[in-house]
N, C-alpha and C positions, 0 to 999 in steps of 0.2 A: 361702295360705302363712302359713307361722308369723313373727310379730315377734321381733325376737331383742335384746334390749337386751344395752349395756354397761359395763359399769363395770371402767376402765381401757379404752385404746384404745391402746394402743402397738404394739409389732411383730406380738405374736400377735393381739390383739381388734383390731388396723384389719386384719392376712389374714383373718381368720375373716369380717369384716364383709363385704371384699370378695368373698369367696366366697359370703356370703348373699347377698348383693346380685347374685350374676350367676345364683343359682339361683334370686332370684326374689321374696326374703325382702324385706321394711324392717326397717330399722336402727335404731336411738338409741344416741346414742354418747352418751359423756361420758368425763369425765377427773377428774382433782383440781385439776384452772388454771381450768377453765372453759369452759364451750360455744363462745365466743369463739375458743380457741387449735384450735377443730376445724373451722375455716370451712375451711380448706383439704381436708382429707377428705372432709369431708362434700360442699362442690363437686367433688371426683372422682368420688363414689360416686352423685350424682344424684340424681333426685329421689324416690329410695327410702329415703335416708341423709337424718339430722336430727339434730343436738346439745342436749344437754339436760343438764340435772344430775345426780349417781349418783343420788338419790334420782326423778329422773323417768323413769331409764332403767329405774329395775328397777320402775316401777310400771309401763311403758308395754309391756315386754317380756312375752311369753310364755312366754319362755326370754332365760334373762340369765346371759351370759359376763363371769364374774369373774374377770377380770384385772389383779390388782395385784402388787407387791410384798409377800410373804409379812406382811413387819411390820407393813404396812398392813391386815390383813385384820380390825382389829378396825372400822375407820373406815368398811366397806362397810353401808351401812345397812338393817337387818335386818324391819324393820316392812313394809315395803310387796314386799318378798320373800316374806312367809309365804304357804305351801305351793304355791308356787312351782317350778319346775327352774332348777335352778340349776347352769351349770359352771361347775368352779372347774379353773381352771388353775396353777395355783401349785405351785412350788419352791421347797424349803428351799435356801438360800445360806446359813450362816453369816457366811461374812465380808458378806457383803450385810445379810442382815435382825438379824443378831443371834445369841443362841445362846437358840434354845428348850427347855430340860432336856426338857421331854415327847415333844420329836424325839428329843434326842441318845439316850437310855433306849431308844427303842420303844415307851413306853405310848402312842402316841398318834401321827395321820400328819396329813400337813397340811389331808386331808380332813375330816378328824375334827373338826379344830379350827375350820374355818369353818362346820361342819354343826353345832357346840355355839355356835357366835355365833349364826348366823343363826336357829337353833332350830328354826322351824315351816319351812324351804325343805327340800327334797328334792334333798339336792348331788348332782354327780356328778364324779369327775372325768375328767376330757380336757384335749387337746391340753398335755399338760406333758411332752410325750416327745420332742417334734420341735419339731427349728430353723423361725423361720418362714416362712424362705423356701424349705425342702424342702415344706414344709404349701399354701405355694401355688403349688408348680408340678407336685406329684405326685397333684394330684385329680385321676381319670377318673373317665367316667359308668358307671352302675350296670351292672355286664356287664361290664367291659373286662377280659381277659385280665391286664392287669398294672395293676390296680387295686389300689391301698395299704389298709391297716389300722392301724386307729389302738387302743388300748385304751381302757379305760372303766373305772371304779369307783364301787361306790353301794348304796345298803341299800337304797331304793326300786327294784323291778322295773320299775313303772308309767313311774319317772323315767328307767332308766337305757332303755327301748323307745322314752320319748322322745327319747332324747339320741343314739340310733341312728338313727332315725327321720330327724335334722337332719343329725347327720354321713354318710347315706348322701345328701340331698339337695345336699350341699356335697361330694358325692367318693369316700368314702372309707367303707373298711368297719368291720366292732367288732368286737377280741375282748373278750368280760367277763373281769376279772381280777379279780372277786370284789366283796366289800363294801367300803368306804371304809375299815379298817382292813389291807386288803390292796393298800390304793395306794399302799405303799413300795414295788412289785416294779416300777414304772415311774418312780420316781424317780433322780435324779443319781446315774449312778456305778452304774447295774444294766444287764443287758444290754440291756434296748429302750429303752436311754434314745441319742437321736439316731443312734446308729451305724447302725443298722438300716436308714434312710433315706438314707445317703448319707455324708460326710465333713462336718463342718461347716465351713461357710464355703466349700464346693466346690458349684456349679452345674453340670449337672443334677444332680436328687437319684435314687435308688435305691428304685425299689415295691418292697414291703415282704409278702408274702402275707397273708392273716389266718393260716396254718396256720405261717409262719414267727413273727410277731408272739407266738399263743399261745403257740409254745416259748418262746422268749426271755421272754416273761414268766413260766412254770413253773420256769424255769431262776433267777430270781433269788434270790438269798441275802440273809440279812440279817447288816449289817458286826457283826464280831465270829462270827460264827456256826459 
């Protein structure tokens, strides 16, 4: 089984972990407080799960989920990532992270921008389209009739058959929505952004097909457009 480290651990990176963790995966978590404030996860996830620093999680990881706050994405440490897979999960908030001109324009998507930090890693992105607690209650196993899909985006093929690879072992299927300069069509405020899965903030959530998933990502426009 694959190691999946992380950096950031909050609502999406502790489902994603916990979903590693029940398929089979080890963990290293970390945060930006410190390994310290992960004793409690990491005692629910057992002795698969282990907290460490960003910097030990993306060395220790085989596949390393980044998970921060957009603003923070310059502070993910780049060195011990190189060539690498790396998902990056991330959303532009405005009011949250700031105002990035290279968002607000279009020259440039949030992928772009960690895959030019990090330089030598092989981003990809996922899980930036779904709430996370649709994401862990709507994983079935490989076959299930009403098995969810999730998207992907990424320049590296090699990266992105990785990152299908993980997310079929944690649930859930892929549609490719192209290269990291096409991971605006699953961003905030497009059509497979949450709705797809269910209502947010409502339990249970709503499988999702890969066949409906790809529409709804063909279907996006870009604002102003």
């Amino acid at each position: 089984m694959t190691k999946i480290g992380f950096i950031g651990s909050g609502n999406i990176g502790s489902t994603v972990a916990r979903l590693a963790v029940a398929a089979g995966h080890d963990v290293v978590l970390s945060n930006s407080r410190g390994p310290e404030t992960l004793r409690d996860l990491v005692a629910e996830l057992g002795p698969k799960a282990r907290a460490a620093t960003p910097a030990e999680a993306a060395a220790a990881g085989d596949v390393v989920v980044v998970t921060v706050p957009l603003a923070a994405y310059r502070d993910v440490p780049a060195e011990p990532l190189a060539g690498k897979v790396v998902i990056d999960t991330n959303n532009y908030y405005p009011e949250r992270d700031g105002v990035f001109p290279e968002l607000e324009d279009g020259s440039s998507t949030t992928g772009e921008l960690l895959q030019k930090h990090l330089g030598e890693a092989r981003v990809v992105k996922g899980f930036n389209n779904i709430w996370f607690e649709h994401l862990r209650s709507l994983a079935r196993p490989s076959g299930s009739a009403d098995r969810t899909a999730l998207p992907i985006a990424g320049d590296d093929p090699a990266a992105k058959q990785t990152v299908t690879e993980f997310f079929d072992s944690i649930g859930y299927d892929v549609v490719d929505a192209g290269p990291l300069a096409e991971n605006w069509r699953t961003q905030r405020d497009t059509p497979v952004y949450v709705h797809p899965y269910g209502t947010f903030g409502v339990l249970p959530g709503t499988p999702a097909s890969a066949r409906g998933v790809r529409d709804l990502v063909a279907a996006a426009k870009r604002a102003g457009a």
